[in-house]
LOBA-834240 format. One record per residue (C-alpha): x, y, z; residue in one letter. Coordinates in steps of 0.2 Angstrom, whole numbers, plus 5000, padded with zeros to 4 digits. Example, Ala and Ser with C-alpha at 12.3 -4.5 7.8 and 13.67 -1.06 7.14 Angstrom:
REM LOBA-834240
<pt <5062,4978,5039>,'A'>
<pt <5068,4995,5036>,'S'>
//
This chain:
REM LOBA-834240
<pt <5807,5627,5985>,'X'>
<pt <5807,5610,5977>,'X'>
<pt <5788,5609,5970>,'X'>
<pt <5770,5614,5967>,'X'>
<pt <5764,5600,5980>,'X'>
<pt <5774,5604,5995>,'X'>
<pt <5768,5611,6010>,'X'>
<pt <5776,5621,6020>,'X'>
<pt <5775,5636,6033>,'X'>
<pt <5773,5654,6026>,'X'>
<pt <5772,5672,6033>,'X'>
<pt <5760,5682,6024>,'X'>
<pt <5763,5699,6029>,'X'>
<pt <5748,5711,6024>,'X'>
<pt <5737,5695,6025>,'X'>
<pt <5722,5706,6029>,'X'>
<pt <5723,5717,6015>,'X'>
<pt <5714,5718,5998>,'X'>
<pt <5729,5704,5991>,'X'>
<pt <5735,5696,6006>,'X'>
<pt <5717,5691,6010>,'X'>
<pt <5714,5682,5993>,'X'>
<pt <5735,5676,5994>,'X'>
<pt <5733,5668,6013>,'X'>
<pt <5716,5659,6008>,'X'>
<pt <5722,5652,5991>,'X'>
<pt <5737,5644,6002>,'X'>
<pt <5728,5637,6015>,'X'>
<pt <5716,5630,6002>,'X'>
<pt <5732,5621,5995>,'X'>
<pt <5736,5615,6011>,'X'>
<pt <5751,5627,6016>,'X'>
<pt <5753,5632,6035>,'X'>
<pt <5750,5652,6035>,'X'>
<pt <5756,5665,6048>,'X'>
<pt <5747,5681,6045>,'X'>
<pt <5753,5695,6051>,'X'>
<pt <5746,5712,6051>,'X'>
<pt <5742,5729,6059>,'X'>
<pt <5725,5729,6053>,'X'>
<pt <5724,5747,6050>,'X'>
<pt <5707,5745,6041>,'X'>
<pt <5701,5732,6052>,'X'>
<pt <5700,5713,6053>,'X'>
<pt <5683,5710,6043>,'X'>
<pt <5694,5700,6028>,'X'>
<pt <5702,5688,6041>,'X'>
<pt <5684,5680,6047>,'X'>
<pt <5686,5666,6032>,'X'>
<pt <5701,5663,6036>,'X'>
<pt <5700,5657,6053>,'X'>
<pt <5691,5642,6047>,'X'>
<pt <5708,5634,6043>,'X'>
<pt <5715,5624,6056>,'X'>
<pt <5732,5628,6048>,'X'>
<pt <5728,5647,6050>,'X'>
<pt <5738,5658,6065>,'X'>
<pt <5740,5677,6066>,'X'>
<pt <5750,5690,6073>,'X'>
<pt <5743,5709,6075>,'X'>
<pt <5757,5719,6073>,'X'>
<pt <5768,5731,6064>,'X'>
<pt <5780,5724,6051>,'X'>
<pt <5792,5735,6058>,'X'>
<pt <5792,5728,6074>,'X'>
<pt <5807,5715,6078>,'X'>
<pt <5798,5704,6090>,'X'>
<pt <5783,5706,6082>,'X'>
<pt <5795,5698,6066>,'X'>
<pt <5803,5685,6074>,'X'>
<pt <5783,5678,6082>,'X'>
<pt <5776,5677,6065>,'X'>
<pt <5792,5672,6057>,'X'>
<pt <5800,5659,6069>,'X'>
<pt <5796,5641,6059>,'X'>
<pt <5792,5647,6045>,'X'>
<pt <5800,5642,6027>,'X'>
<pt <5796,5655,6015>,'X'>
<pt <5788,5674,6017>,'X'>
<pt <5775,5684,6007>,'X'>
<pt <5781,5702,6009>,'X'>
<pt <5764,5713,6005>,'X'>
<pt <5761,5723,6019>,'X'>
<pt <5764,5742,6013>,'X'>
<pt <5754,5758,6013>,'X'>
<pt <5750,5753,5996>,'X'>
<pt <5744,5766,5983>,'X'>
<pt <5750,5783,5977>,'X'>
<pt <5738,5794,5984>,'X'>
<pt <5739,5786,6004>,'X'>
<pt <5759,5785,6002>,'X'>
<pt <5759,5805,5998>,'X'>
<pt <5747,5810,6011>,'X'>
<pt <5760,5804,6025>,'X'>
<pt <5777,5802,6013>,'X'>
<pt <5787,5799,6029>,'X'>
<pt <5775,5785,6036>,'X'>
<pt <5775,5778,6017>,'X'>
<pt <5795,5775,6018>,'X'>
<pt <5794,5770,6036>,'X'>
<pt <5785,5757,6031>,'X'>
<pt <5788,5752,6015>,'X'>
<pt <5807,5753,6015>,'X'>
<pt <5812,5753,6032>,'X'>
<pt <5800,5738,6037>,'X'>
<pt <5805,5728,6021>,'X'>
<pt <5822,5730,6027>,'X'>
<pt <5819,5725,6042>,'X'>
<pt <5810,5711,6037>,'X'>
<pt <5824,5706,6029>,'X'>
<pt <5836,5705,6041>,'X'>
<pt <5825,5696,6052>,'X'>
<pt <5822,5682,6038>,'X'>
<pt <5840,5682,6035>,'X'>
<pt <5843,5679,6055>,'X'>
<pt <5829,5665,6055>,'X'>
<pt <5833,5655,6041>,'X'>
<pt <5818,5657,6030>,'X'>
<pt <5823,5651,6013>,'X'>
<pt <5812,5660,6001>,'X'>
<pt <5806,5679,6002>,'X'>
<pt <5793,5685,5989>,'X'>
<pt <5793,5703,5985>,'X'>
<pt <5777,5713,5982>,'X'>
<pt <5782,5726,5971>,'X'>
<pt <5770,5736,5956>,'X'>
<pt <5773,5739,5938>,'X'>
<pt <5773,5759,5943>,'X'>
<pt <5790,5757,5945>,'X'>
<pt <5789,5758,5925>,'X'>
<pt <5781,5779,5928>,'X'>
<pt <5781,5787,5910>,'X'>
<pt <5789,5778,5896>,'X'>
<pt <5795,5789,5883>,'X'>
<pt <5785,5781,5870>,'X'>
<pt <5771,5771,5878>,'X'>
<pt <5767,5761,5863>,'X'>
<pt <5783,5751,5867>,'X'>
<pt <5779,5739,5881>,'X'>
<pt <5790,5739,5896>,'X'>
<pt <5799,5722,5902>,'X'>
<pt <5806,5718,5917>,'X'>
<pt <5825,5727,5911>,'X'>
<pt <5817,5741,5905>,'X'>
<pt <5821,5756,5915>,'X'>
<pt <5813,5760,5931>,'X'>
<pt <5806,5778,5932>,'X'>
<pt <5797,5779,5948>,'X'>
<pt <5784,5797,5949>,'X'>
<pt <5778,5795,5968>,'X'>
<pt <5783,5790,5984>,'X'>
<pt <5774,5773,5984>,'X'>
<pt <5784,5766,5967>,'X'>
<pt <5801,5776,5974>,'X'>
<pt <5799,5765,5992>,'X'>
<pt <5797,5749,5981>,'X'>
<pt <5809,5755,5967>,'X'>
<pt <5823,5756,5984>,'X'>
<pt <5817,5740,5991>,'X'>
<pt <5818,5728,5977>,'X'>
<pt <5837,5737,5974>,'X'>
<pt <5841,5733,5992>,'X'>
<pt <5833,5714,5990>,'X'>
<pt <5841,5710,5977>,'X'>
<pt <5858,5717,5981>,'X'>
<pt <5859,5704,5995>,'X'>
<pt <5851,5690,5984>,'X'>
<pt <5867,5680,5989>,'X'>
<pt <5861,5666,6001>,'X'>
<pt <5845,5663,6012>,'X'>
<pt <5832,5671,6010>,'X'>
<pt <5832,5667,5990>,'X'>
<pt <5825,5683,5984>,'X'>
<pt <5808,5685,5970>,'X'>
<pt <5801,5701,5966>,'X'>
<pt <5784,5701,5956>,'X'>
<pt <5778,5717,5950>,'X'>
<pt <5761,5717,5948>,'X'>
<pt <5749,5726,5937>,'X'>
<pt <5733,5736,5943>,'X'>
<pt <5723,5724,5953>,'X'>
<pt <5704,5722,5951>,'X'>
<pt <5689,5714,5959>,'X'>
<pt <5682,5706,5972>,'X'>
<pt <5692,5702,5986>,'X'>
<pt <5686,5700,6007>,'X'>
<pt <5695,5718,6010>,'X'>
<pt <5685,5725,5997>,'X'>
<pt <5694,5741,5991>,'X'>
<pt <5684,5753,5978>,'X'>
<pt <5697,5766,5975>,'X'>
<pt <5704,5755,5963>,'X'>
<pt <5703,5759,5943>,'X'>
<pt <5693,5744,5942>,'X'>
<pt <5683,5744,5954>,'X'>
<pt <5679,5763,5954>,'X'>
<pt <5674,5766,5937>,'X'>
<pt <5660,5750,5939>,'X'>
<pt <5654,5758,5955>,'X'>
<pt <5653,5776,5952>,'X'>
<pt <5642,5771,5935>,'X'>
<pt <5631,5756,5941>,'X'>
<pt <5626,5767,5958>,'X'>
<pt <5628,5787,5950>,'X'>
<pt <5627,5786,5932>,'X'>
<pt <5641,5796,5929>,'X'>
<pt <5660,5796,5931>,'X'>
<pt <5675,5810,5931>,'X'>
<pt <5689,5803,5920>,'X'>
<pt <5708,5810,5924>,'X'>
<pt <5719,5806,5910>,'X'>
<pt <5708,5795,5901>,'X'>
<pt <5723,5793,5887>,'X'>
<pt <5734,5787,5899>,'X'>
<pt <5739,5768,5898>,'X'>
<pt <5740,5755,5912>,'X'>
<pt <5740,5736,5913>,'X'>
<pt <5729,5727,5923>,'X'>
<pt <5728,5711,5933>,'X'>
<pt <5713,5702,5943>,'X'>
<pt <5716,5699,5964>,'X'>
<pt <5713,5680,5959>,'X'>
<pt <5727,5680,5947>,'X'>
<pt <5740,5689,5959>,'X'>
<pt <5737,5677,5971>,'X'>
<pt <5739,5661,5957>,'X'>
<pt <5756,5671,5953>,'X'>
<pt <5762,5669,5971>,'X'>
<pt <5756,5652,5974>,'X'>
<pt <5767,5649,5959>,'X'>
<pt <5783,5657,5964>,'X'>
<pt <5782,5650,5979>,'X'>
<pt <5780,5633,5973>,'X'>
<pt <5792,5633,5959>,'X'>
<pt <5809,5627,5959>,'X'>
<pt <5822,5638,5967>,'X'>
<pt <5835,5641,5953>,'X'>
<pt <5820,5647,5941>,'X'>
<pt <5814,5660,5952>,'X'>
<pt <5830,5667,5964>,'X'>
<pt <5834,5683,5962>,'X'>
<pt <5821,5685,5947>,'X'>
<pt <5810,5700,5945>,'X'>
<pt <5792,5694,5936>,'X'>
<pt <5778,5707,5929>,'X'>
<pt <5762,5700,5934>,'X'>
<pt <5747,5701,5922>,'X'>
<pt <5744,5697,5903>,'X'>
<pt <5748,5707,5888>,'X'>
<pt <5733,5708,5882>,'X'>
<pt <5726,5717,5899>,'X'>
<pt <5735,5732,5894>,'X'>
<pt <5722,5748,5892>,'X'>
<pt <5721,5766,5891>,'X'>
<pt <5707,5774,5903>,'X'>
<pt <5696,5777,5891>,'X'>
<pt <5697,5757,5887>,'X'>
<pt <5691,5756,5904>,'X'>
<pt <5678,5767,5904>,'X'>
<pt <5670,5757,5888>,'X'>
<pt <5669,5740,5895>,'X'>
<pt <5662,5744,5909>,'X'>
<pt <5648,5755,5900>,'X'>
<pt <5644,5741,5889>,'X'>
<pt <5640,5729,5907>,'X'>
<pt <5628,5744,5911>,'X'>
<pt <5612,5748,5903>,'X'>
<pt <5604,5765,5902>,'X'>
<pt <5611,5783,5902>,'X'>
<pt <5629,5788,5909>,'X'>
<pt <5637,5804,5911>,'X'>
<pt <5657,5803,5907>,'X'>
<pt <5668,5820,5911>,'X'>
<pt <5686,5818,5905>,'X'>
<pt <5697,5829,5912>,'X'>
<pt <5715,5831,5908>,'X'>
<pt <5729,5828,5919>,'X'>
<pt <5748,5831,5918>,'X'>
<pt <5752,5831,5935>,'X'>
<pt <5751,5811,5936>,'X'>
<pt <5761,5808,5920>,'X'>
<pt <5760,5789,5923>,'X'>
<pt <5759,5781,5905>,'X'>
<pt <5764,5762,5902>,'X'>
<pt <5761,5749,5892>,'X'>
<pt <5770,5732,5901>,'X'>
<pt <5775,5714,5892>,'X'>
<pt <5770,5698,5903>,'X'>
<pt <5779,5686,5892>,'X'>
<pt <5793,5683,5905>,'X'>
<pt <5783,5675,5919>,'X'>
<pt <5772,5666,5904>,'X'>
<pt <5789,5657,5895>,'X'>
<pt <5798,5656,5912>,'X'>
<pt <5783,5648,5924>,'X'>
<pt <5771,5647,5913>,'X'>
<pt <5759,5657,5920>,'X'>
<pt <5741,5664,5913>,'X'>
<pt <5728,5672,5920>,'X'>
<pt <5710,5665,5922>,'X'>
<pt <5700,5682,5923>,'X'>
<pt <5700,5696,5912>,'X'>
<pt <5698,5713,5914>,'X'>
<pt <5676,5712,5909>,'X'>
<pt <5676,5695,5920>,'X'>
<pt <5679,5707,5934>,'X'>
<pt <5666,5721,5929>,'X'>
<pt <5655,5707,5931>,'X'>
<pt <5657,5701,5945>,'X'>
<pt <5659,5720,5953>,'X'>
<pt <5644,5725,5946>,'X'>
<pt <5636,5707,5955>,'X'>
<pt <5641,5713,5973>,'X'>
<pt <5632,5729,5969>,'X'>
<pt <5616,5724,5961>,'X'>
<pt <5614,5712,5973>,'X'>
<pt <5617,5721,5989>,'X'>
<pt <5630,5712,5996>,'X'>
<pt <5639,5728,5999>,'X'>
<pt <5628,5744,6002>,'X'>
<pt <5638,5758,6012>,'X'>
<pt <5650,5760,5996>,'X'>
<pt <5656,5775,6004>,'X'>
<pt <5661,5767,6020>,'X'>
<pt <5681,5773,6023>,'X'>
<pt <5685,5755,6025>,'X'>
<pt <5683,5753,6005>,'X'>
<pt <5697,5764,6002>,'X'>
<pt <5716,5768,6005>,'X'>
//
């Protein structure tokens, strides 16, 4: 793509979801054309704001689905691949669903880009793919080995091996692999690390740690969406067939980290139960500095930023039935 100010047509696939909601708003704030398309497994709630955007169309519809494809990719220049049953524990509940989708469709979406024309595809991937470093103090870069430890980093381990083994024309391929999302977003989801530990002490003053040594990075839903705005936007030969972390260094913490900032946003008596876990032998630390030198990228919110703003939605009421299925994945 040639520069930060162009507008263009994109396909955001997943646009409904906890990211692509936050990713399809930021782009038709900037102007772009967006095509959403999406199955709307936990309803449509996050695409209300959205239809205030002339520019705005969407497709209901599995990304596995040709035709359904070619409707929400015929035009367009460039698509935002996020649709996916995304997180560990929904991928192993239905593995074969998890593959179907996430690898299958991916693949299929590709070939339907490819068909099109579409000149840029960008690649929601995760830093899970990084599963349990031999020594966790050492931070783990983008060619640092991939050890994937479930179904959801294996399906996104296969697909960014399969997009970027064809990165030899149209589609131009970018995979970002992004951190432990946080905060508020239109899909509101309180299953995440984040978002979970804020809830569970601001509304039952106590919380059941597993693995609270365990390290992670972590990245706000603001921030993801910046990261693809600016892949998308940035000149093609920085960005083809180029695998980016997405976070900040400095947002790397063990649970127990966690745990602490979020108590210290909360006044009062709290009840913390850790609870060891080897079972889930996820233990990372991940260097950003690649998509910082390379496209000079920063994040805006930190990890206490979105504690605050978490803890805001609950104080004030603006969310209530926290234990409403539509929360979670």
């Amino acid at each position: 793509m040639s520069d930060l100010n162009s507008k263009q047509c994109v396909t955001v696939t997943g646009c409904a979801g906890y990211v692509g909601s936050v990713v399809s708003e930021l782009l038709l704030r900037r102007g772009h054309i967006v095509r959403g398309l999406d199955s709307l497994a936990y309803g449509g709630s996050a695409l209300l704001g959205l239809y205030q955007y002339q520019n705005f169309q969407f497709t209901n519809g599995d990304v596995r689905d040709k035709e359904t494809l070619k409707e929400a990719l015929e035009g367009a220049d460039a698509v935002i691949h996020l649709a996916a049953i995304v997180g560990d524990p929904a991928c192993s509940r239905r593995p074969e669903l998890a593959r179907s989708v996430n690898l299958e469709g991916s693949l299929r979406l590709f070939s339907v880009a490819r068909e099109l024309g579409i000149k840029q595809l960008i690649f929601a991937s995760t830093c899970s793919n990084y599963g349990c470093r031999a020594d966790p103090t050492l931070y783990a870069c983008e060619e640092s080995p991939l050890a994937p430890l479930s179904v959801y980093a294996e399906t996104k381990v296969a697909a960014e091996k399969a997009f970027l083994a064809h990165d030899n024309g149209d589609p131009a391929i970018t995979v970002l692999r992004f951190a432990t999302v946080f905060g508020v977003s239109p899909r509101m989801r309180f299953d995440l690390t984040v978002n979970e530990f804020t809830l569970e002490l601001q509304i039952r003053r106590r919380l059941v740690v597993f693995g609270e040594q365990f390290w992670r990075p972590y990245v706000h839903v603001r921030d993801v969406a910046r990261a693809v705005a600016l892949a998308l936007g940035s000149p093609t030969d920085k960005v083809r067939g180029q695998v980016f972390n997405v976070g900040d260094t400095t947002q790397n913490f063990q649970k127990r980290h966690i745990v602490d900032l979020v108590r210290s946003q909360i006044p009062g008596a709290v009840k913390i139960k850790p609870v060891p876990q080897h079972e889930d032998p996820r233990d990372y630390r991940v260097s950003f500095d690649k998509i910082h030198r390379v496209l000079n990228f920063q994040i805006t919110t930190t990890v206490e930023d979105g504690i605050r703003e978490v803890l805001d939605i609950i104080r004030q009421k603006v969310i209530v039935n926290f234990d409403d299925a539509c929360y979670r994945n």
